[in-house]
C-alpha positions as YAML, in Angstrom:
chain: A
units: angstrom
residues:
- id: 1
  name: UNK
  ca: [9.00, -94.63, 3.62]
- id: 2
  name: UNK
  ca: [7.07, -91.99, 5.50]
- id: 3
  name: UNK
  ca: [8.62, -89.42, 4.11]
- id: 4
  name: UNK
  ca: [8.04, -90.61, 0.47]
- id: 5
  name: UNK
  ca: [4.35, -90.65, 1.37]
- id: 6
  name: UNK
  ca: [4.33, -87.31, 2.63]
- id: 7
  name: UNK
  ca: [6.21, -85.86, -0.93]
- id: 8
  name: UNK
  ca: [3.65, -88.01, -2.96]
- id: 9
  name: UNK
  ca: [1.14, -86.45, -0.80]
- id: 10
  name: UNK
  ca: [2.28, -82.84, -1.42]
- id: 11
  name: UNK
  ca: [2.46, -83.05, -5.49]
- id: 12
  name: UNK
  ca: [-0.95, -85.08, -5.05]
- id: 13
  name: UNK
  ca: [-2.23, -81.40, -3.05]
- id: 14
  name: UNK
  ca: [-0.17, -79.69, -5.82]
- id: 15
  name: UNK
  ca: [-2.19, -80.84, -8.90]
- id: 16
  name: UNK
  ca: [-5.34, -80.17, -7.48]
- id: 17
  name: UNK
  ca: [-4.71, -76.94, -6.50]
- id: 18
  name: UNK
  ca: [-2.92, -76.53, -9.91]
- id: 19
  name: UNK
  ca: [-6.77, -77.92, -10.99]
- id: 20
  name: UNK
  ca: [-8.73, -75.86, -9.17]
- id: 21
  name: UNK
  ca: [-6.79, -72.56, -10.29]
- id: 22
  name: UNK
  ca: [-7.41, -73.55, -13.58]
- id: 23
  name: UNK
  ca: [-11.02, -74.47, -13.20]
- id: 24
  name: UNK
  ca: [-11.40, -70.86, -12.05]
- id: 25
  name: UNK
  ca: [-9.66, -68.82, -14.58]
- id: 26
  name: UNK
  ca: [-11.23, -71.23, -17.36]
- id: 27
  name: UNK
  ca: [-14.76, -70.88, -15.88]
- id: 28
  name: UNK
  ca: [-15.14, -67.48, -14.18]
- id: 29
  name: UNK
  ca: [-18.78, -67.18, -14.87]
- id: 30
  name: UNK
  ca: [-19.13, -70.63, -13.26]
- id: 31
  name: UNK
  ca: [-21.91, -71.08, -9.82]
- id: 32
  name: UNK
  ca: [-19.26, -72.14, -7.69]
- id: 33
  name: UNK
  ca: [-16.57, -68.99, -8.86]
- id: 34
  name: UNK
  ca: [-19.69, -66.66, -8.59]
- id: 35
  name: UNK
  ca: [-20.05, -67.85, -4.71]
- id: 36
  name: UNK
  ca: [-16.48, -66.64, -4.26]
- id: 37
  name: UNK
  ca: [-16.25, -63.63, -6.41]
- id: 38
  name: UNK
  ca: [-19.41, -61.58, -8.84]
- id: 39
  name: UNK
  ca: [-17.07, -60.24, -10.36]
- id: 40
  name: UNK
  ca: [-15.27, -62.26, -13.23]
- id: 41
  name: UNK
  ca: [-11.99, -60.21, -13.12]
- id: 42
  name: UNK
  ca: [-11.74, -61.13, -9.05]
- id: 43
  name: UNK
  ca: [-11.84, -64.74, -10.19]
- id: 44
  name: UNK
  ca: [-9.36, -65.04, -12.94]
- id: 45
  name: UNK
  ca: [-7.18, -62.93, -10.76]
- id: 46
  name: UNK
  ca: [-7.83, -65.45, -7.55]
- id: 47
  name: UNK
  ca: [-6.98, -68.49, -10.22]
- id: 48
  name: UNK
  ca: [-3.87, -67.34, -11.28]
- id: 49
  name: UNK
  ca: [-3.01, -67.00, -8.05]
- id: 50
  name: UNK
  ca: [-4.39, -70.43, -6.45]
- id: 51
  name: UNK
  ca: [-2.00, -72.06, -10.08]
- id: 52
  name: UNK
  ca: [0.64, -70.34, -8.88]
- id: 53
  name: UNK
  ca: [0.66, -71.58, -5.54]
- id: 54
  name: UNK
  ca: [0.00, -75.04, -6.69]
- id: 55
  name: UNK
  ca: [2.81, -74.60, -8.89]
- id: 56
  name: UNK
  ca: [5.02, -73.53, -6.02]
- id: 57
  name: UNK
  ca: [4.13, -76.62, -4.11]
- id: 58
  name: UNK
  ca: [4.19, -78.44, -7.10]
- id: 59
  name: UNK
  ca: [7.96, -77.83, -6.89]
- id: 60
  name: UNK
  ca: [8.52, -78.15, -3.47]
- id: 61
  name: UNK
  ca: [7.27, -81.23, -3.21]
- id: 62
  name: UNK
  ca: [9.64, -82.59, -6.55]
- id: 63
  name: UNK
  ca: [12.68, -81.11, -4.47]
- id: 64
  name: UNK
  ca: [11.88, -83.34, -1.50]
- id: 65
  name: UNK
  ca: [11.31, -86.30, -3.47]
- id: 66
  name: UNK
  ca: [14.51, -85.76, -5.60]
- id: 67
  name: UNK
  ca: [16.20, -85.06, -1.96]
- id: 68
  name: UNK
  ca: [14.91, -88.20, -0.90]
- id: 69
  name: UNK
  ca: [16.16, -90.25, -3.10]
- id: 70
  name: UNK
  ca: [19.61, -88.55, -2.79]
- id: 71
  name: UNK
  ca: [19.30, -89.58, 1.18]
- id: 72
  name: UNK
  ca: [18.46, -92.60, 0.04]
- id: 73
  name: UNK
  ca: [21.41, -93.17, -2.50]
- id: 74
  name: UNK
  ca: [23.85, -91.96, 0.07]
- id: 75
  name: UNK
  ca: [22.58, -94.28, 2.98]
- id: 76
  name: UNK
  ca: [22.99, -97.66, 0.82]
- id: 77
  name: UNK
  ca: [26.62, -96.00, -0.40]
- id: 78
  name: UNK
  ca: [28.07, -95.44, 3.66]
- id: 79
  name: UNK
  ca: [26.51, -98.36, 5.31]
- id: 80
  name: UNK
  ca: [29.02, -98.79, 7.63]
- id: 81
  name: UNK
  ca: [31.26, -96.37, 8.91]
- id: 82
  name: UNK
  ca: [34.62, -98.08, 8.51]
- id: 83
  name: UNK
  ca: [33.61, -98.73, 4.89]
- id: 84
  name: UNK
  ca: [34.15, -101.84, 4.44]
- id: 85
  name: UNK
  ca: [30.92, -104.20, 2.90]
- id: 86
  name: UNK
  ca: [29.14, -106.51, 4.37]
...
């Protein structure tokens, strides 16, 4: 259960950093970008890089959900080690 949390968790983190990359490269000329960066360039250049790493997490975080529910698969298949059904 806990670690389904933690995976929902991680692609929740994932889409808003996906969001926030994309907020920057859309808006680069925007009061909070210009805090970061003046330059425009420097903040289309830190947004593609913020989506990518969302992205990356983004995928991480599918891979431990889709391991999960392998884990989880495999646990209800060898209950028992003798196999035999209770």
């Amino acid at each position: 259960m806990s670690d389904k949390v933690n995976g929902l968790m991680g692609a929740f983190v994932a889409l808003a950093y996906c969001f926030m990359g994309g907020y920057l490269i859309l808006n680069p000329l925007s009061n909070i970008a210009q805090m970061i960066f003046a330059d425009a360039n420097w903040v289309i250049a830190l947004g593609v890089l913020v989506f990518a790493y969302g992205s990356f997490r983004g995928y991480r975080a599918y891979q431990k959900l889709k391991s999960e529910a392998k884990d989880d698969d495999d646990k209800e298949s060898y209950q028992y080690y003798d196999e035999s059904k209770k």
